[in-house]
N, C-alpha and C positions, 0 to 999 in steps of 0.2 A: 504494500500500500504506500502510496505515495504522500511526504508529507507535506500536512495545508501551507499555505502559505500566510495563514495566522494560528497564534494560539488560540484552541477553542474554549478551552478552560479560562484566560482571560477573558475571550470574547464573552462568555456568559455569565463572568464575572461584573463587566461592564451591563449586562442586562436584567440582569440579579439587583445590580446597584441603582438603575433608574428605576425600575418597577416594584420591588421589594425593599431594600434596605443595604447595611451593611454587609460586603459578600466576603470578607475573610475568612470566616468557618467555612464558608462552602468553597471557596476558591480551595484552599488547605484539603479539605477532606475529599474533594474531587482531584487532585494532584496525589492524594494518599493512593486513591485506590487506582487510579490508571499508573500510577509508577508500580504498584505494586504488580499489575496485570499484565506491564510489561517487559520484569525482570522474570516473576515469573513464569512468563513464554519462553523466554529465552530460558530460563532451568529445563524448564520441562523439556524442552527440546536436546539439550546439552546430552540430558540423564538419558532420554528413550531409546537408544542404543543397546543401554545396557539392561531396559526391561522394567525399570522404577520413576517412580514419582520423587518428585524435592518432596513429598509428604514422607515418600518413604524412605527417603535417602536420613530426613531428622531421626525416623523409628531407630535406623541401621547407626547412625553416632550415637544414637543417645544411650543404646545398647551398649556400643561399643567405651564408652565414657562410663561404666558401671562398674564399682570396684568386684560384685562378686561375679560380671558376666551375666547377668539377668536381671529382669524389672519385673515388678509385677504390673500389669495391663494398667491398672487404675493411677501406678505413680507415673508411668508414660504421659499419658494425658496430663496431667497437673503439671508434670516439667514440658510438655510441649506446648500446654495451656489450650486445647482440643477439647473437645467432647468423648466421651467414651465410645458411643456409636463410629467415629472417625477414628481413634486406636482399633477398635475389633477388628473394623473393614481392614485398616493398612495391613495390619497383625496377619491378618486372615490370609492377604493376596502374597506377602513373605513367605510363610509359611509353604502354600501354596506353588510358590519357588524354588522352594528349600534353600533360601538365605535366613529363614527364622523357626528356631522348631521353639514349639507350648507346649508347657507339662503346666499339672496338676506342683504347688508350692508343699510340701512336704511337711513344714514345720504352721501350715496353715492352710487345710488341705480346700476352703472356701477361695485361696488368690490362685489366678494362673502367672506363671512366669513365662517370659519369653526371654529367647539368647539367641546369640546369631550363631551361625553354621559357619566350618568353614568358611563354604560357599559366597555365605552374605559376609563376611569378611574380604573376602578377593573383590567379591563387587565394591561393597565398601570403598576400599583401597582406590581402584578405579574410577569413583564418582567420585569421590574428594578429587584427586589431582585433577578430573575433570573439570570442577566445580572451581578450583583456587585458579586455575588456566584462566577460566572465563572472567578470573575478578569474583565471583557469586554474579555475576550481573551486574553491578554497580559501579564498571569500571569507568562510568561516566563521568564519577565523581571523582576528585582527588582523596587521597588520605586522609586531609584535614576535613574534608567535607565530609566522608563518612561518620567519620569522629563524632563532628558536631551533630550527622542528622542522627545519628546514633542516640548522642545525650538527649537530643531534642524527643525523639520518641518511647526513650525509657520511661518520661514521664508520664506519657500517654499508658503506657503497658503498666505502669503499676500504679496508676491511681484509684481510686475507690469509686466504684460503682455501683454501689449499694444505693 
């Protein structure tokens, strides 16, 4: 696709502003979610080679970031900050790969644990270096600009929403 020859997120920033009001939340939150949408295209596309999702690529670190080698399903989600419906499915298509085998938690026979294979290892390995090639996507920005937008959205991820 070829790009406009204006920004449309300004443009409807400036239309936002004579017909509604102040448009900085909206300008902000619509620049959120298309930069999101399209870093990750580029993920997605980076990873499907190797048969994974950037959803599945976090399951497969975050696995691998575990001191005993295993999680159980529900602490997944709360470090990825997900839904549990969205760990099962990932869990489930790993699995289903055999990059990720679930057992029954032994010392707690109610939690499932998941660990990676091998297998999900080598891919692993493979998706990162892929993934650090590409920048993550963000190679648009410099160092210091990720820095900042980093700081800038940590506040957003941990503030209270209650």
């Amino acid at each position: 696709m070829a790009p406009l020859e204006f920004d449309p997120i300004e443009r409807a920033g400036e239309l936002w502003e004579k017909r509604i009001g102040d448009a900085t939340a909206m300008r902000l939150v619509t620049s959120l979610m298309r930069a999101q949408q399209l870093v990750l295209t580029r993920l997605e596309a980076a990873l499907r080679p190797l048969g994974i999702t950037f959803a599945r690529y976090e399951v497969l670190r975050l696995l691998s970031f575990s001191r005993t080698g295993s999680l159980p399903l529900s602490r997944i989600g709360e470090r990825l900050m997900v839904h549990p419906t969205s760990v099962t499915n990932a869990i489930d298509r790993l699995v289903a790969q055999g990059l990720v085998s679930r057992e029954v938690d032994e010392a707690d026979r109610r939690r499932v644990l998941a660990s990676l294979t091998p297998e999900g290892e080598k891919v692993l390995e493979v998706a990162t270096d892929t993934l650090v090639d590409l920048g993550f996507g963000v190679d648009a920005l410099t160092a210091d600009q990720q820095r900042e937008a980093y700081e800038l959205l940590r506040v957003l991820r941990s503030a209270d929403w209650s």
